[in-house]
BANU-70519 format. One record per residue: residue in three letters; x, y, z of N, C-alpha, C, O in turn. Coordinates in steps of 0.001 Angstrom, whole numbers, plus 500000, padded with zeros to 6 digits. Layout:
! residues N
AlaXYZXYZXYZXYZ;...
//
This chain:
! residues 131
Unk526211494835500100525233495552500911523893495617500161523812495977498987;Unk522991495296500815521657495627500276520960496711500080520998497685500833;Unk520174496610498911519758498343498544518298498763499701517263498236500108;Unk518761499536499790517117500155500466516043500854499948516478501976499690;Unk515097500802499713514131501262498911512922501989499271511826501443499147;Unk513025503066499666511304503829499763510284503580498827510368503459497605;Unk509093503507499736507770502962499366506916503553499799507055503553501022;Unk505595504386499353504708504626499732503632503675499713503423502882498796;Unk502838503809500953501592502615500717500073503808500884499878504814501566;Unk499512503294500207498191503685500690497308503176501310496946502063500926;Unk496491503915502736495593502986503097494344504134503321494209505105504065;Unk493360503370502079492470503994501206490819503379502124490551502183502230;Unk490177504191502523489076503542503092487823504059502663487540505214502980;Unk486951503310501923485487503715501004484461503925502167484563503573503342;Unk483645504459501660482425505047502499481592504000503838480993504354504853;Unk481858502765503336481642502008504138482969501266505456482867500207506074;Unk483966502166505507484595502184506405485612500894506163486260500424507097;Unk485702500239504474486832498904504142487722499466503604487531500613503199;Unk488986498828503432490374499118503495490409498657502152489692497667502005;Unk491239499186500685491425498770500241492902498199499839493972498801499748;Unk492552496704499612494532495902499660494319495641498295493349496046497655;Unk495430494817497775495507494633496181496905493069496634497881493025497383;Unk496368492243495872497116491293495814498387491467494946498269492007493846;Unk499449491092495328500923491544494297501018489960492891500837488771493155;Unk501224490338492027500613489361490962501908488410490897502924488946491338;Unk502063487007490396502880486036490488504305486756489852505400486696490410;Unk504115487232488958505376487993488192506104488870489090507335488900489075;Unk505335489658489951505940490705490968507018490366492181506863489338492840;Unk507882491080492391508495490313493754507409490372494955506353491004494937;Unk507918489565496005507561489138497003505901489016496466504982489775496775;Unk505833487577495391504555487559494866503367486814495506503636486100496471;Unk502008486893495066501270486312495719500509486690497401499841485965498140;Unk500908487954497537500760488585498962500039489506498605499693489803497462;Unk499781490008499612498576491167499781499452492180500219500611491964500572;Unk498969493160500202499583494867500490498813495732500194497907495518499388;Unk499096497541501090498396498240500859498451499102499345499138500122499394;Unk498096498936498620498592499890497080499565500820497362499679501239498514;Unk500488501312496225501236501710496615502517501651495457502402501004494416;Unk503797502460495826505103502242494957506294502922495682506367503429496801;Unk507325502752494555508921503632494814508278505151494821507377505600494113;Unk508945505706495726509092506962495842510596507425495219511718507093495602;Unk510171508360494058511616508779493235512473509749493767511918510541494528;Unk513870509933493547514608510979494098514053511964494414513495512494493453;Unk513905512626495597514158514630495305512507514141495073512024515196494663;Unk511595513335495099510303513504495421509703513344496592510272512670497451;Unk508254514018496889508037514153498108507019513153498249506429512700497269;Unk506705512659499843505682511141499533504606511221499084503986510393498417;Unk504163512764499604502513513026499195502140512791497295501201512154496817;Unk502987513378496717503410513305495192503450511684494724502831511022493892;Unk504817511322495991504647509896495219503659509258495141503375508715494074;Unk502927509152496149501624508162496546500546508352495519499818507427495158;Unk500483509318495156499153510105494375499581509882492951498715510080492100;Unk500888509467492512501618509255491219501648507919490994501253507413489944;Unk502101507300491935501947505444491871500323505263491617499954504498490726;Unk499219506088492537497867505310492868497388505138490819497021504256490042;Unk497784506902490789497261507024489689497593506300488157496772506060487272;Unk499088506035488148499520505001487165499059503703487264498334503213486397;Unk499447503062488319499190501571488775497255501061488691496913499956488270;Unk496193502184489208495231501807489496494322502612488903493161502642489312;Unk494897503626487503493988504252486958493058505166487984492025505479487392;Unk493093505657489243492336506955489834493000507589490368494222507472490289;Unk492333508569491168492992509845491589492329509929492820491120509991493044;Unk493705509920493927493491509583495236494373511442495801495246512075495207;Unk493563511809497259494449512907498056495224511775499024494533510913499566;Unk496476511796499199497016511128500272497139512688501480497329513874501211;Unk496910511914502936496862512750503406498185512589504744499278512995504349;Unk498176512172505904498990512051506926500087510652506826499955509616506174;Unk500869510962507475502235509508507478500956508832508907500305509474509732;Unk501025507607508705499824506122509620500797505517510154500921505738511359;Unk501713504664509577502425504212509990504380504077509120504604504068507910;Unk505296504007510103506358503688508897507725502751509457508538502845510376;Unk507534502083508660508951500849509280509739500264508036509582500365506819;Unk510762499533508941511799499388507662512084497836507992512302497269509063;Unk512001497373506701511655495433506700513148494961505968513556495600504998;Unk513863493887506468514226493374505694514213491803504846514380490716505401;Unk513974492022503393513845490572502745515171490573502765516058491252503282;Unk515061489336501846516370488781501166517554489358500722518721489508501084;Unk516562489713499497517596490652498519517591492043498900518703492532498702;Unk516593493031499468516668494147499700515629494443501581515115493701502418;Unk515806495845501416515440496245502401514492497392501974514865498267501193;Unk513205497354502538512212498768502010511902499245503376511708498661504442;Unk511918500669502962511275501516503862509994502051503602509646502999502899;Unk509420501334504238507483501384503838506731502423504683506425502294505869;Unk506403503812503629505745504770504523503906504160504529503530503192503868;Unk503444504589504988502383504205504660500936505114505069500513504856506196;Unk500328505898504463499368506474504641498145506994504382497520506371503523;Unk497369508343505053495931507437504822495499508353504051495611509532504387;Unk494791507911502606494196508834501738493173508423501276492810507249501358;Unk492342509642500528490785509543500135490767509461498899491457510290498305;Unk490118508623498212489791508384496632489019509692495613487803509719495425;Unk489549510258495294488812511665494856488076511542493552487059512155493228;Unk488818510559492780487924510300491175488436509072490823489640508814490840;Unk487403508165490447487381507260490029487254505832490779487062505657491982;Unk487401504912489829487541503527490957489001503110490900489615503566489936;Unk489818502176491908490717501349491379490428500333490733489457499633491020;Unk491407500039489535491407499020488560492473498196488756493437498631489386;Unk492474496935488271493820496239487901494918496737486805494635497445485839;Unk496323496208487143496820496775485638498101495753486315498391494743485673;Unk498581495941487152499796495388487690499575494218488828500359493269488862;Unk498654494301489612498041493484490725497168492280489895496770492296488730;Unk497020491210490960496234490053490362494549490140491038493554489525490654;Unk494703491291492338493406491143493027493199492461493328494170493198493501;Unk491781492973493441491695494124494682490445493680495165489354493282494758;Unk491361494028496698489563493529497637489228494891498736490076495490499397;Unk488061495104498710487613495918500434487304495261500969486614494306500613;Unk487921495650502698487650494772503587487660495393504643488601496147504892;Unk486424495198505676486242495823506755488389495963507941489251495194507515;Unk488580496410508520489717496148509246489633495066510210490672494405510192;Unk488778494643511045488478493199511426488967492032510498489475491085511097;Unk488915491973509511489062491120508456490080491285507797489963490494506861;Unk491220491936507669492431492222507447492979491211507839493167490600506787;Unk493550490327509007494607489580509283493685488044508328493972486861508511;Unk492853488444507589492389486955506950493369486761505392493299485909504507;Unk494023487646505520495028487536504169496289487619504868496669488078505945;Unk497015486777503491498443486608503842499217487935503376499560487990502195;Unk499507488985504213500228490154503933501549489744504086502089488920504824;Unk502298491165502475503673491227502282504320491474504048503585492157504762;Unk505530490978504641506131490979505703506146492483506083506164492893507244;Unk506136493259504970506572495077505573505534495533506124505574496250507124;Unk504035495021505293502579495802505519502540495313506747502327496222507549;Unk502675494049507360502070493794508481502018494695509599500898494728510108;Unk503050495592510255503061496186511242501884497489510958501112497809511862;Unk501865497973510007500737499037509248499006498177509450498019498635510026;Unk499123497145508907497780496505509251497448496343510805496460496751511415;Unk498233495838511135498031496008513479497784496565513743496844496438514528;Unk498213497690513490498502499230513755496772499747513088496056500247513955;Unk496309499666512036495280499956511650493561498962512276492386499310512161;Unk494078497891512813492719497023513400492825497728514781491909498315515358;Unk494008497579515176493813498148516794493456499493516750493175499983517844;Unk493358500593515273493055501816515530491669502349515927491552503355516627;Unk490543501592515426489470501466515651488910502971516184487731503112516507;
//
């Protein structure tokens, strides 16, 4: 049986109204894809915590996550994630690299111009058609 895995995503939008994605780096699973930032959510933790704990390890700042956007459950190969995904404000700092190979802003029009991880996709639709 395959494991299932909670995930928080963030979908982080700067003053000029772009989304920020982060490319997943060749070493990473499901590598070479785009996604919204993000991680495992740990036992007996809550998402708002997780999201704000991943942003801040993974991307060096300090983000408020605020409402659940979208949430679905994908299956790869080897596992199955349950990808929450939601929308928060950057409170200090910039994102950096540390684990990712890219970070880009991008208006939401311009979202389907990258090849997104299979889970984000329904979260990205969901976010162009929100307009």
């Amino acid at each position: 049986m395959k494991k299932t895995i909670k995930v928080v995503a963030a979908i982080i939008e700067n003053e000029h109204k772009e989304v920020l994605c982060a490319l997943r780096s060749p070493e990473m699973s499901i590598a070479n894809m785009w996604e919204f930032p993000g991680g495992k959510v740990e036992k007996g933790e809550e998402l708002h915590t997780a999201l704000e704990r991943e942003i801040k390890e993974e991307f060096s700042c300090e983000i408020s996550a605020s409402v659940v956007f979208h949430e679905n459950i994908h299956e790869y190969d080897s596992f199955i994630i349950n990808l929450v995904a939601m929308k928060a404000k950057l409170v200090k700092g910039e994102p950096t690299l540390s684990e990712h190979s890219k970070l880009v802003w991008l208006k939401r029009e311009n979202l389907k111009s990258l090849v997104w991880a299979p889970a984000d996709i329904p979260a990205v639709e969901q976010l162009i058609e929100e307009v």
